[in-house]
C-alpha positions as CSV (number, residue, x, y, z in Angstrom):
1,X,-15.2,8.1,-16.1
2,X,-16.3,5.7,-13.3
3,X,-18.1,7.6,-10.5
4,X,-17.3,6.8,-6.8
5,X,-21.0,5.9,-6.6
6,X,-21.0,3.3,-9.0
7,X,-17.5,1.8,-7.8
8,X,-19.1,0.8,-4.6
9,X,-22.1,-1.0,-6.1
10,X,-23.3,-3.6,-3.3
11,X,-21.2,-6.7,-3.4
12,X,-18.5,-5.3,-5.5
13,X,-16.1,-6.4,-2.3
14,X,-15.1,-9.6,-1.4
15,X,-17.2,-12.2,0.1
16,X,-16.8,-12.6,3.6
17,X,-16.9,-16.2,5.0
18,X,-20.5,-16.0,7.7
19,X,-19.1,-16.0,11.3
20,X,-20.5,-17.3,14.7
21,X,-23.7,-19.6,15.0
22,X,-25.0,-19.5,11.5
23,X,-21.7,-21.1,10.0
24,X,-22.2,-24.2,12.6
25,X,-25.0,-25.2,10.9
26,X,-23.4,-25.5,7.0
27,X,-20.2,-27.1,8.7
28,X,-21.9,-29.5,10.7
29,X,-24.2,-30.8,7.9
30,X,-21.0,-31.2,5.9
31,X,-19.4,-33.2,8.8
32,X,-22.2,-35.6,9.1
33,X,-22.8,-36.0,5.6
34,X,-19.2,-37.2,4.9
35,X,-19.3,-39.5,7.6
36,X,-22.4,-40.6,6.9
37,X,-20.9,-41.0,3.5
38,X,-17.6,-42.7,4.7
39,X,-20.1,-45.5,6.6
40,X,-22.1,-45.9,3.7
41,X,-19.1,-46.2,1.7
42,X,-17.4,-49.1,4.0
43,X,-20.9,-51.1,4.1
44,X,-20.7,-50.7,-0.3
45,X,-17.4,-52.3,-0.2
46,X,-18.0,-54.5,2.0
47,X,-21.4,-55.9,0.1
48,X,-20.3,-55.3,-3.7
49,X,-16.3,-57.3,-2.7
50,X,-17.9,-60.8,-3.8
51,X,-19.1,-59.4,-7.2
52,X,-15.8,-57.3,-8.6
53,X,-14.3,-59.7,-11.6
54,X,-11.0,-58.2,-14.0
55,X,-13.0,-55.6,-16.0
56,X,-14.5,-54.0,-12.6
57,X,-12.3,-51.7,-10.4
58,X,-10.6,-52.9,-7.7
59,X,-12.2,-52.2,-4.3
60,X,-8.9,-50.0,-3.2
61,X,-9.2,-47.8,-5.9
62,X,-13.2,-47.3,-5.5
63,X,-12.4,-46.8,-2.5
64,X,-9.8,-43.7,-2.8
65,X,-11.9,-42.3,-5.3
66,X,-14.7,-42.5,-3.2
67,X,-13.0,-41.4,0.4
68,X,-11.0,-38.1,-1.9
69,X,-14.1,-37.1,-3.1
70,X,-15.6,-36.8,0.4
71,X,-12.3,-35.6,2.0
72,X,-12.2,-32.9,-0.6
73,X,-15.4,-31.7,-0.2
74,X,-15.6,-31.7,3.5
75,X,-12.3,-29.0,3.0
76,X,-14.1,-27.6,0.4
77,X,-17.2,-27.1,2.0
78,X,-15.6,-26.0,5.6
79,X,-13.8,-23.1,4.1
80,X,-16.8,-22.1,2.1
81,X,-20.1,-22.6,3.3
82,X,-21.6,-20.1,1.0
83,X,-20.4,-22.2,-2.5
84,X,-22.2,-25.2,-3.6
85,X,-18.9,-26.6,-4.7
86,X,-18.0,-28.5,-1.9
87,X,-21.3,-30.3,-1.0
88,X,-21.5,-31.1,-4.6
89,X,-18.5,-33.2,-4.1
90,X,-19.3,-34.7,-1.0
91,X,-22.9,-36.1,-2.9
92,X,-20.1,-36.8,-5.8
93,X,-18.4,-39.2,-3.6
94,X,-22.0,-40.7,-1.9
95,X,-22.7,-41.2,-5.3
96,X,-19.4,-43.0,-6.3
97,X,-20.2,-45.6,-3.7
98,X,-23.7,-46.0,-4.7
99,X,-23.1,-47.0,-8.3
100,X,-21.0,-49.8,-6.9
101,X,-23.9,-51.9,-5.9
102,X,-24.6,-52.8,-9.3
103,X,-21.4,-55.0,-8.7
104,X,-22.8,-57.2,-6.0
105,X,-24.0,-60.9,-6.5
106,X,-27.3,-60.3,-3.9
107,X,-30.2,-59.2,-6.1
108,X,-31.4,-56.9,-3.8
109,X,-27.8,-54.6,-3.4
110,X,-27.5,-55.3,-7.1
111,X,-31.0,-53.7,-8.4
112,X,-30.6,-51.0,-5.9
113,X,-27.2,-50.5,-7.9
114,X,-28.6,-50.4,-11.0
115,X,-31.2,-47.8,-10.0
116,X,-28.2,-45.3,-8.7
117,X,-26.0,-46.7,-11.4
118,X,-25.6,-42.7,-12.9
119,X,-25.6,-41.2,-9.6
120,X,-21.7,-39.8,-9.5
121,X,-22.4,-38.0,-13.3
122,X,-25.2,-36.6,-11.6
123,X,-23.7,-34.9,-9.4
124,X,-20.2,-34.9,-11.1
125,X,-22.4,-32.4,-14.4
126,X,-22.9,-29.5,-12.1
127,X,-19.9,-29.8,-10.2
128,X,-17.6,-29.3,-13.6
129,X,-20.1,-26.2,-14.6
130,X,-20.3,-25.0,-11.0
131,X,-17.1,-24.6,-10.3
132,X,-14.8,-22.9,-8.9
133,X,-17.6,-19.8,-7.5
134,X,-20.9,-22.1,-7.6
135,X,-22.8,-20.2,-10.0
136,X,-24.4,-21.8,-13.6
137,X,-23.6,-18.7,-15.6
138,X,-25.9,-19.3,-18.5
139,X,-29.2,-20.8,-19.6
140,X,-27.5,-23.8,-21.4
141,X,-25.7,-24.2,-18.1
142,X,-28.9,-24.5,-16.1
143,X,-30.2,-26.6,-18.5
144,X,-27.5,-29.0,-18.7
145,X,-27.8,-29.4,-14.9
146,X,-31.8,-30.3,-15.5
147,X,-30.7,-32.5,-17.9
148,X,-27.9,-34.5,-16.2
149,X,-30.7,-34.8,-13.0
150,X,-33.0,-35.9,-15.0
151,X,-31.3,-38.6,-16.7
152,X,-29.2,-40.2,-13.6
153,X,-32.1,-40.0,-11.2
154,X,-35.4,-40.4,-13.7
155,X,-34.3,-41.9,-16.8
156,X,-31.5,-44.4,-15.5
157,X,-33.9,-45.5,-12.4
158,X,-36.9,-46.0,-15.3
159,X,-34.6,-47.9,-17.8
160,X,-34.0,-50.0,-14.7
161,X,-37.6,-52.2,-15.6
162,X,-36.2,-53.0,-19.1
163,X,-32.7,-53.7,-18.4
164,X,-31.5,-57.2,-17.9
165,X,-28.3,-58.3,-16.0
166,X,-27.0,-61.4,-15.3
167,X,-27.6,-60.7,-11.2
168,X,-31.0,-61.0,-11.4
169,X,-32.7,-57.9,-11.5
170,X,-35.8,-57.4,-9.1
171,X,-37.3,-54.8,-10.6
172,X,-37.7,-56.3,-14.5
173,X,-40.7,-55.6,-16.3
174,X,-39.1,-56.7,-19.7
175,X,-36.1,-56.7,-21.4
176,X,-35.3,-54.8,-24.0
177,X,-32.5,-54.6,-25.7
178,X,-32.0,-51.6,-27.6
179,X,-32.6,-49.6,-24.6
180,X,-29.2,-49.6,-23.0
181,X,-27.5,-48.4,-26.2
182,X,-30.9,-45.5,-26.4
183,X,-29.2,-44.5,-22.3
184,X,-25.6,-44.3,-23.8
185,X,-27.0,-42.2,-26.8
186,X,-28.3,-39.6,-24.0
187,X,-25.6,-39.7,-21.9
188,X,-23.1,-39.0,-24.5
189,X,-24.8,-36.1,-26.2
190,X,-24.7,-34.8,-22.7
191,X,-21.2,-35.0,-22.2
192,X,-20.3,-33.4,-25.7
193,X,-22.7,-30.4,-24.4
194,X,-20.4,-30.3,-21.2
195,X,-16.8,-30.6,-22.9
196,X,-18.0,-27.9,-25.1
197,X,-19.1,-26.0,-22.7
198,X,-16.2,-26.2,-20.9
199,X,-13.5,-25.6,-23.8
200,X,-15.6,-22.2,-24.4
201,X,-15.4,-20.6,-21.0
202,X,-11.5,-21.8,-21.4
203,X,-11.5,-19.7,-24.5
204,X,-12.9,-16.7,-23.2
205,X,-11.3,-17.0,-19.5
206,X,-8.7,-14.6,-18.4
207,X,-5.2,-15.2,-17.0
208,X,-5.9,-15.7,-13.7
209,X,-9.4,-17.3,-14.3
210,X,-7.2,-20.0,-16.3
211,X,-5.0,-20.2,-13.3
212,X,-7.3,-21.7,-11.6
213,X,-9.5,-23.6,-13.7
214,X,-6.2,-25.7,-15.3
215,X,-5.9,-28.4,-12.7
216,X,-10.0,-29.2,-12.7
217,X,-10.4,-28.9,-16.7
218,X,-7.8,-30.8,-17.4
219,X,-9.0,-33.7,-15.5
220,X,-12.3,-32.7,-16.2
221,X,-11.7,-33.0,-20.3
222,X,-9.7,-35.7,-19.9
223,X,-12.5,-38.0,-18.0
224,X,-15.0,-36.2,-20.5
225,X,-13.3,-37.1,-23.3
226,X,-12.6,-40.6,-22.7
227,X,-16.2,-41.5,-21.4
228,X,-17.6,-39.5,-25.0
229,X,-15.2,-42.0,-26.6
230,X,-16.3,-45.1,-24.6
231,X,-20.1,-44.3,-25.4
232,X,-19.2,-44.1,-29.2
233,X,-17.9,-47.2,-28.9
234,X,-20.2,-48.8,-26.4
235,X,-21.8,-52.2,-27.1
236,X,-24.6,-53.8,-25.5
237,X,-24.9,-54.6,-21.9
238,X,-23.3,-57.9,-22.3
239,X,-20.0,-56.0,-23.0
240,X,-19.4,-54.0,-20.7
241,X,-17.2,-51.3,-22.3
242,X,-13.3,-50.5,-23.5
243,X,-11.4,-51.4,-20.2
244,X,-8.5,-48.5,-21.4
245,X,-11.1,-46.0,-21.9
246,X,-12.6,-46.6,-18.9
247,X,-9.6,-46.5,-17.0
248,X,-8.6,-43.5,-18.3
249,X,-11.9,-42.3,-16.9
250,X,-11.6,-43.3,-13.5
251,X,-8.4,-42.0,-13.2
252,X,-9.3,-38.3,-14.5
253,X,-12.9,-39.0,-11.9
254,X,-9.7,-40.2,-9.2
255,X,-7.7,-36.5,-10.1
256,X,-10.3,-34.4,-9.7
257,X,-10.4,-33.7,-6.1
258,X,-6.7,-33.9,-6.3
259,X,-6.8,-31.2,-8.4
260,X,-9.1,-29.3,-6.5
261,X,-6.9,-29.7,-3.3
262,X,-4.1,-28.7,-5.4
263,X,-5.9,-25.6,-6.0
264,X,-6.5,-25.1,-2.2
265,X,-2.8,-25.4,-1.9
266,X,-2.4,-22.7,-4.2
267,X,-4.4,-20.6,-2.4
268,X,-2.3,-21.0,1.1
269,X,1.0,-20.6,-1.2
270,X,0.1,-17.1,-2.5
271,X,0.1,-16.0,1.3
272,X,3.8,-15.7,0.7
273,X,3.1,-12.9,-2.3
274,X,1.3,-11.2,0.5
275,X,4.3,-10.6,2.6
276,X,6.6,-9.6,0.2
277,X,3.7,-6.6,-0.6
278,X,3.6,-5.7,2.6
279,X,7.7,-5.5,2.9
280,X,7.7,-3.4,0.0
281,X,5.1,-0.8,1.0
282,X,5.8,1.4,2.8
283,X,8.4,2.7,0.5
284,X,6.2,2.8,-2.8
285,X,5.4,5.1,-4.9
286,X,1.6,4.9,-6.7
287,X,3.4,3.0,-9.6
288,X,4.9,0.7,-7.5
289,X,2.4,-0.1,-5.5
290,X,0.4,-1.2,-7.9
291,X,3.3,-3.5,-9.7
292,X,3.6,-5.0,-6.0
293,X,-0.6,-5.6,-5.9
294,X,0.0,-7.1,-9.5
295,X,2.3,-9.5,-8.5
296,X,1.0,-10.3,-5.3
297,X,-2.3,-11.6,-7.1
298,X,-0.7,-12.4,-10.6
299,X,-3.2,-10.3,-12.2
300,X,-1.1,-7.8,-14.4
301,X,-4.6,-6.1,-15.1
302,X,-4.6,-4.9,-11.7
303,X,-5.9,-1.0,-11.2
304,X,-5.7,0.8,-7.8
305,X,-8.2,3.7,-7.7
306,X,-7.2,6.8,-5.8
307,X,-9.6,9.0,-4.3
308,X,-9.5,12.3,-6.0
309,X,-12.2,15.3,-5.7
310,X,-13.9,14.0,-8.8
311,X,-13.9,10.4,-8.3
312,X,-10.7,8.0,-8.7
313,X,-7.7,7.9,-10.6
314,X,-5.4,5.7,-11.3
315,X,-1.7,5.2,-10.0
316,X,-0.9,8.3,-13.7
317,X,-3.3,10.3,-12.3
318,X,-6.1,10.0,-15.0
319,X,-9.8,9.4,-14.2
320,X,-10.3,6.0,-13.7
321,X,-11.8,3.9,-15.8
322,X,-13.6,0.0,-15.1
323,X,-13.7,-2.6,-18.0
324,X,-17.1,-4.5,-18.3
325,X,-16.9,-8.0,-16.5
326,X,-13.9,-6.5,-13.8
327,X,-14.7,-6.6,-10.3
328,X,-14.1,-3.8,-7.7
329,X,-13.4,-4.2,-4.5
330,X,-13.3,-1.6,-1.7
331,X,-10.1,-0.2,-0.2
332,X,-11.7,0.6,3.4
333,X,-10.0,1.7,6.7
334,X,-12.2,2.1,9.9
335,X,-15.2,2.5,7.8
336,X,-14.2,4.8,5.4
337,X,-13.2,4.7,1.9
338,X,-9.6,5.1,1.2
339,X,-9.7,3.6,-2.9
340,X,-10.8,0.9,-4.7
341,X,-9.0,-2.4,-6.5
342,X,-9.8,-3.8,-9.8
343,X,-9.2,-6.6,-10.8
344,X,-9.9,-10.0,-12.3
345,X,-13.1,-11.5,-11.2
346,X,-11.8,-15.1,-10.9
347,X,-9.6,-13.7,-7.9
348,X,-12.4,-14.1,-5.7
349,X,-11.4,-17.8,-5.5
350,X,-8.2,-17.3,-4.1
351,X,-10.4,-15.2,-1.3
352,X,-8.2,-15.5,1.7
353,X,-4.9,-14.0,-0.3
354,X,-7.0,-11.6,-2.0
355,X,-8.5,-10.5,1.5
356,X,-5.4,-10.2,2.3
357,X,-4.0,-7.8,-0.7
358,X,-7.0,-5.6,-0.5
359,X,-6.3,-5.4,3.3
360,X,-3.0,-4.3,3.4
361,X,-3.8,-2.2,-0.3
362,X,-6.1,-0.3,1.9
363,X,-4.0,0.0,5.1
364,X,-1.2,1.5,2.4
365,X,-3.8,4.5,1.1
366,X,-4.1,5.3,4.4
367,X,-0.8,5.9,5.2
368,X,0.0,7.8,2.2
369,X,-3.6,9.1,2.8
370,X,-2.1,10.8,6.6
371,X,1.0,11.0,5.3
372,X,-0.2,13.5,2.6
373,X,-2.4,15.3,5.1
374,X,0.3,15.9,7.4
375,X,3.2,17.4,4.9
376,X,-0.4,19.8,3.5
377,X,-1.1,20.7,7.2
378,X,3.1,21.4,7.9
379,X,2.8,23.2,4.8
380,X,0.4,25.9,5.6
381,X,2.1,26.0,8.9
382,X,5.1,26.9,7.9
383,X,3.3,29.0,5.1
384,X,0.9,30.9,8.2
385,X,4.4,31.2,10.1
386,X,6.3,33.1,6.9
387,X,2.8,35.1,6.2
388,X,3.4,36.5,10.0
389,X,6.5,37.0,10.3
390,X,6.9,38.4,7.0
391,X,4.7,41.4,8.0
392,X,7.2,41.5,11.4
393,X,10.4,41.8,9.0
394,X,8.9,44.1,6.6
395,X,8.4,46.6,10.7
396,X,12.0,45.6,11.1
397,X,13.2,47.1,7.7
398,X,11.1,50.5,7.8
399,X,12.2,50.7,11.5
400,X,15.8,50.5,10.1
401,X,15.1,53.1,7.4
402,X,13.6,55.3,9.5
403,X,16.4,55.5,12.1
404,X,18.9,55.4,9.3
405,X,17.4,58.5,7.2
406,X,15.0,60.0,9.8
407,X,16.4,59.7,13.6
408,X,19.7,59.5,12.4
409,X,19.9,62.6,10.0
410,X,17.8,64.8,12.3
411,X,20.7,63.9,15.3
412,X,24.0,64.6,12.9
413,X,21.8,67.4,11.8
414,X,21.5,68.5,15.2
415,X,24.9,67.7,15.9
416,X,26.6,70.0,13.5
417,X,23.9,73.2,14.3
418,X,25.0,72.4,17.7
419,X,29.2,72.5,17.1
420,X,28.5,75.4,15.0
421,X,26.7,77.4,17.5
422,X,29.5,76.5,19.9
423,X,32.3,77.9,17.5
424,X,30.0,81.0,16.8
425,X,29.5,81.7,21.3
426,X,33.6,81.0,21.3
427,X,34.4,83.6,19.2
428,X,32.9,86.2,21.4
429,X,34.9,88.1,23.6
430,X,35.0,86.8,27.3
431,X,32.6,84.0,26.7
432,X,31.4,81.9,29.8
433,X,33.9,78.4,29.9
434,X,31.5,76.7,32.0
435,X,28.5,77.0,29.5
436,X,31.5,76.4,26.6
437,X,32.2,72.8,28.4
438,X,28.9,72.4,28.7
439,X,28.0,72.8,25.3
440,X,31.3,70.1,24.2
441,X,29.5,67.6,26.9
442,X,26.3,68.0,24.6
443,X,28.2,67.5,21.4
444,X,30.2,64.3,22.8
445,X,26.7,62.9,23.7
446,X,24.9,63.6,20.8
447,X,28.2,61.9,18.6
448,X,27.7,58.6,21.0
449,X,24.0,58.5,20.7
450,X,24.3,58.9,16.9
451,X,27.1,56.2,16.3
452,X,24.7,53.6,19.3
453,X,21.2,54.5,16.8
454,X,24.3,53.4,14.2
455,X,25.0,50.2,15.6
456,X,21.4,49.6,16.5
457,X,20.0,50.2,12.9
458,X,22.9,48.2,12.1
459,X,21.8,45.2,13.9
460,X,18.0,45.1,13.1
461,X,19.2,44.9,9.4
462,X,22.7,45.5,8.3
463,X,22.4,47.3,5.2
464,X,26.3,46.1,4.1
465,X,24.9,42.5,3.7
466,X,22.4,42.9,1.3
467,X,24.8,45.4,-0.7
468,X,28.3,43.7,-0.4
469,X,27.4,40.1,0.4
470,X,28.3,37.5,3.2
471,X,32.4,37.9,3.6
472,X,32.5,41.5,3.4
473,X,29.7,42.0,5.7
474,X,31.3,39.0,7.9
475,X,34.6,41.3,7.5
476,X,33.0,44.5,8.7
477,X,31.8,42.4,11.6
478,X,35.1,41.5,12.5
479,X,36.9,44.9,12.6
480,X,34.1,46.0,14.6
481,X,35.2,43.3,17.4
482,X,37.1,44.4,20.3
483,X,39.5,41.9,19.9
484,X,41.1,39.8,16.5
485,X,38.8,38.4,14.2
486,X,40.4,36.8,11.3
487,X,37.8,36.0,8.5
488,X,39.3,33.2,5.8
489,X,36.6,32.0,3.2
490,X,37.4,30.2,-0.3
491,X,35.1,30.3,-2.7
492,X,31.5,31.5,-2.1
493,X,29.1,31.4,-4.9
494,X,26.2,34.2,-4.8
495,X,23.3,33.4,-1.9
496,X,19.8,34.1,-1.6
497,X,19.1,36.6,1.0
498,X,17.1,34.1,3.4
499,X,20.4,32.1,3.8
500,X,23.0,34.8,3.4
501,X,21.2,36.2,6.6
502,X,21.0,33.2,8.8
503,X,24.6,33.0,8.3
504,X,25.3,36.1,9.3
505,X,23.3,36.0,12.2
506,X,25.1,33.2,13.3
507,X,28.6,34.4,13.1
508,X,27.7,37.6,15.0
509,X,25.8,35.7,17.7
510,X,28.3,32.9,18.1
511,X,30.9,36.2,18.3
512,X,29.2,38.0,20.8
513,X,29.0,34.7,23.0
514,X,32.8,34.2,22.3
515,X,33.4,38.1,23.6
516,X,30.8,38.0,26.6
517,X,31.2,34.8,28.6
518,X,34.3,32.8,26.7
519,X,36.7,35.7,27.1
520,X,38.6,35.0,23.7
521,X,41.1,36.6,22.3
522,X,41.4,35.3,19.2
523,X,38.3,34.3,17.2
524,X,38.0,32.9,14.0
525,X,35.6,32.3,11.2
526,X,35.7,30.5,7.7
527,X,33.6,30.0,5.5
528,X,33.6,27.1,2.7
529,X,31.8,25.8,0.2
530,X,31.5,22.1,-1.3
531,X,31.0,21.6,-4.8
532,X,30.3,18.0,-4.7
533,X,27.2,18.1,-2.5
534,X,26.5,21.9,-2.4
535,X,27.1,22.3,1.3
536,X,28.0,25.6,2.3
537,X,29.7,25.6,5.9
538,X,30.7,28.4,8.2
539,X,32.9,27.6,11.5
540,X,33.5,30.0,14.3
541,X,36.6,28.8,16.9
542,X,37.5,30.8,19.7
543,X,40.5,30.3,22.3
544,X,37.7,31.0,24.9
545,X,37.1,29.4,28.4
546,X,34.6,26.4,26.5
547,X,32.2,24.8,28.1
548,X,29.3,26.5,25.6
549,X,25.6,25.1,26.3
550,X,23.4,25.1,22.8
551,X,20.9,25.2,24.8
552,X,21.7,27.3,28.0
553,X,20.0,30.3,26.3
554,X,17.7,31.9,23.7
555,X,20.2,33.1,20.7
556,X,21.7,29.5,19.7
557,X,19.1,27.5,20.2
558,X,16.7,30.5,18.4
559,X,19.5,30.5,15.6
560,X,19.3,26.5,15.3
561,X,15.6,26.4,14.7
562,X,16.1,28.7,12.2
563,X,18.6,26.8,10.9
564,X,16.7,23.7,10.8
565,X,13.9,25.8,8.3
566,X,16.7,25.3,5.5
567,X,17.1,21.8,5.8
568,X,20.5,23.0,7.3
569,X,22.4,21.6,10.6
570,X,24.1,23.4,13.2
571,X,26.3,21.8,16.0
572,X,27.9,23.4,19.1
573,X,31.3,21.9,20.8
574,X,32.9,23.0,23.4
575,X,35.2,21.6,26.3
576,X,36.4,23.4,29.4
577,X,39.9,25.0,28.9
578,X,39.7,24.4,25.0
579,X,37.5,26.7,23.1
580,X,34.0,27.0,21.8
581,X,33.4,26.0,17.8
582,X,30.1,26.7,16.4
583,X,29.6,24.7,12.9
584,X,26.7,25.3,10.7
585,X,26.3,23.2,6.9
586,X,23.4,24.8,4.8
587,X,22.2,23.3,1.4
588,X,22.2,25.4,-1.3
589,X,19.2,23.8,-3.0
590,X,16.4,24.9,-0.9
591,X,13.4,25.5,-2.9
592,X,10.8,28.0,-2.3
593,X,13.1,30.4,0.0
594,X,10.9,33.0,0.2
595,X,8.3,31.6,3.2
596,X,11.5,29.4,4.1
597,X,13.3,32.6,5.1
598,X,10.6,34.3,6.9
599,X,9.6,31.4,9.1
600,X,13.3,31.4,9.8
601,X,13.6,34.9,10.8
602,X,10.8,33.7,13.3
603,X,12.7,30.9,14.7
604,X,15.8,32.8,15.4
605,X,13.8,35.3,17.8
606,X,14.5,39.2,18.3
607,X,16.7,39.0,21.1
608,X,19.2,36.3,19.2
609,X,19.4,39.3,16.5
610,X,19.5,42.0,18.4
611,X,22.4,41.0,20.8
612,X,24.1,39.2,17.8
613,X,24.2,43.3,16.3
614,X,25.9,44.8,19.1
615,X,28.8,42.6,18.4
């Protein structure tokens, strides 16, 4: 299990490039030094042109090897200050022209060149073990460097007393002769160490690591290999070498920084990865996401961690957990931690696409981040909403009980004492007529307060819907209706009570509209069900004036919202002199229908109910 405290371990993010005045300083050094190194390069040329015979390079292709080395590293060394890499190719190319006096016919250019004759390896050692983040990652590393220092800028300059050429050499003490073979000795032991060195961190390099190594070890093996070969076979400083060796040398030194710019080309390519992830994120799921983050980087190691109360987990769902060697960078929005992304460490080096990907990574927890916060907070508003009105229906069913077997009992109760006492005071001799019609007044009141209580209990809850379903209680609506209601309805499968209701509410309000303001005559309703989608509809059509408003009042529009709770749509169309339909689809795979239906109930308002029960 990795903790959140150890995931956001300092510099476990990217590196960020330094901004404002203190990056003038690194780029402007690097500017002067490569045209300080292009001048110095021209004057080198210019001097060592007189000397160059058929085993010697020509001065063009010095030249490009010279003028890459510095273009490359200028490029190099403007993107990233921070990395030695680039100035290490600038002094590469500084050093390429240097080793090029040794070529000129004037003494003094020519032991000056034979001082600096090692320089490029010098710098050329670190630059192959350096690359591509700058760091020597191990002692024998380190110690190479020392070495390869040591021997083009101490050894080489000292074997200079001792080595005879045939331009004459200023600084000769005395020749001796075994001493040049004694430097190639050195040098190639060296670069045995380096190839070595190299072929192991290709061993144990990763995917991407690989990626972007290939281009510089190839030519970096290539040149290596054919320079240990050329030292093998070297012979004394009369003969100056195997020209086919060498040339193979010079051009794996010429492909280096073209391999290197390849490699910065690389980088701007995978920009185009980027916007493909960001095209195909906001529809992702966790999985997906991170199969878009993996390709984007082409790293399929790739782990997004998401936060969770505990710590992270991963796009499954189980704790997190980080490899030795991986690198995590932060997933941050506005300062605040939205995940993390793990991932191959050698993806620092493609730094602006992998910027990039943890940017918009981190912009896409954050969404799903408010997203989820937003559905949770609907949740427990819609949850609050059933809790309350809940408690309201529950009022609304006692109330109907109550009048149903209390008020209403206690009146037809009433009622008959009443007729019976009025049978009993006829059957006297001479009764009074007045108090006799008096008495019938009572009893015809009573009879139409019981059957209004009726239709009022009726309406707060109609008892025949929950015990004979939808039609039949749609039906009894209809031969209740002062005018003709025909009901047709194929094929209705059994419905929850939530829905069953809102249907119902809605044919009795859209009934009672029809009676009081369209002045219908005819009404009808129908009610269908689709099998293919699960749709249930109900349609009420009336011969009415038309010219409905959904929203010119409190029942329809209540009844819509209420509508709207089960995922359901209800639509309203009317024109003058044509009629009034009111269409409403429900689904019939609403899920949790119990706070569903109450925060229906709420929507649809006690007015819309009431008035619809009167119908």
């Amino acid at each position: 299990m990795v903790e959140a405290a150890e995931l956001a371990a300092p510099g476990s993010g990217t590196t960020r490039a330094p901004s404002g005045r203190l990056r003038l300083a690194p780029e402007a050094a690097a500017v002067g030094l490569a045209v300080g190194g292009v001048a110095f390069g021209a004057y080198v040329l210019v001097v060592s042109a007189p000397g160059r015979y058929v085993t010697t390079t020509t001065t063009w292709f010095s030249g490009a090897v010279g003028g890459l080395y510095l273009g490359a590293g200028l490029l190099a060394r403007m993107r990233r200050p921070s990395n030695p890499v680039g100035l290490l190719m600038l002094w590469v190319g500084i050093g390429w022209f240097a080793e090029d006096l040794q070529i000129s016919p004037a003494p003094v250019a020519h032991t000056v060149g034979l001082l600096v004759r090692s320089a490029s390896s010098g710098f050329l050692i670190p630059l192959l073990l350096m690359f591509p983040d700058g760091v020597l990652r191990s002692r024998l590393e380190r110690l190479l460097v020392a070495a390869g220092y040591a021997t083009a800028f101490g050894l080489i300059p000292l074997s200079t007393l001792f080595y005879d050429s045939v331009v004459r050499n200023l600084l000769l003490v005395h020749a001796v002769l075994w001493l040049p073979e004694a430097v190639d000795r050195v040098q190639f032991v060296m670069s045995a160490a380096v190839v070595a060195v190299l072929l192991g961190r290709w061993v144990k390099a990763t995917r991407p690591a690989r990626r972007v190594l290939a281009p510089l070890f190839a030519t970096g093996l290539v040149g290596g290999l054919a320079s240990t070969l050329d030292a093998i076979l070297g012979t004394g400083p009369d003969s100056p070498t195997h020209p086919p060796l060498i040339a193979v040398a010079h051009v794996a030194v010429l492909a280096l920084p073209l391999a290197f710019l390849a490699g910065v080309w690389h980088v701007r390519m995978g920009r185009t990865a980027v916007a493909d992830l960001l095209r195909c994120m906001p529809t992702a799921t966790r999985a997906q996401l991170r199969d878009a983050l993996a390709r984007a980087l082409r790293d399929p190691s790739v782990q997004v961690g998401h936060l969770a109360p505990d710590g992270y987990v991963d796009s499954h769902g189980t704790v997190l957990a980080v490899a030795p060697g991986r690198q995590v960078s932060p997933l941050e929005r506005d300062g605040r931690r939205v995940g993390v992304l793990v991932h191959d460490p050698a993806l620092r080096e493609d730094r602006y696409v992998l910027e990039a990907v943890v940017s918009a990574a981190a912009l896409e927890l954050d969404n799903q981040r408010l997203a989820a916060e937003v559905r949770a907070q609907l949740a427990e508003v819609r949850a609050s909403r059933a809790r309350i009105v809940e408690a309201g229906d529950e009022q609304r069913r006692r109330i109907e009980h109550d009048l149903h077997d209390g008020a209403q009992t206690t009146f037809v109760t009433a009622l008959v004492t009443l007729r019976l006492a009025r049978q009993r005071f006829a059957g006297r001799e001479a009764p009074d007529p007045e108090l006799v019609g008096l008495l019938d007044r009572i009893a015809m009141l009573m009879g139409e307060g019981i059957d209004q209580l009726r239709d009022l209990a009726h309406g707060i809850h109609p008892a025949v819907l929950t015990e004979t379903g939808l039609v039949a209680a749609l039906e009894t609506l209809a031969a209740r209706a002062p005018c003709p209601v025909e009901v047709t309805a194929g094929t209705v499968p059994g419905l929850p009570p939530p829905l069953a209701a809102t249907l119902y509410f809605v044919a009795a309000e859209a009934l009672t509209n029809a009676l009081k303001h369209a002045h219908a005559r005819t009404i009808g309703i129908d009610v269908r069900h689709r099998a293919e989608d699960g749709v249930l509809r109900l349609t009420v059509a009336d011969d009415g004036v038309g010219g409905a408003d959904p929203g010119g009042g409190t029942g329809l529009l209540g009844l819509r919202d209420r509508v709207a709770v089960f995922d359901g749509t209800m639509t309203v169309r009317g024109e003058r002199g044509r009629g009034t339909v009111v269409e409403v689809e429900l689904p019939l795979c609403v899920r949790d229908l119990a706070p569903v239906a109450a925060a229906a109930e709420a929507a649809s308002g006690a007015s819309g109910e009431g008035e619809a029960g009167q119908a």
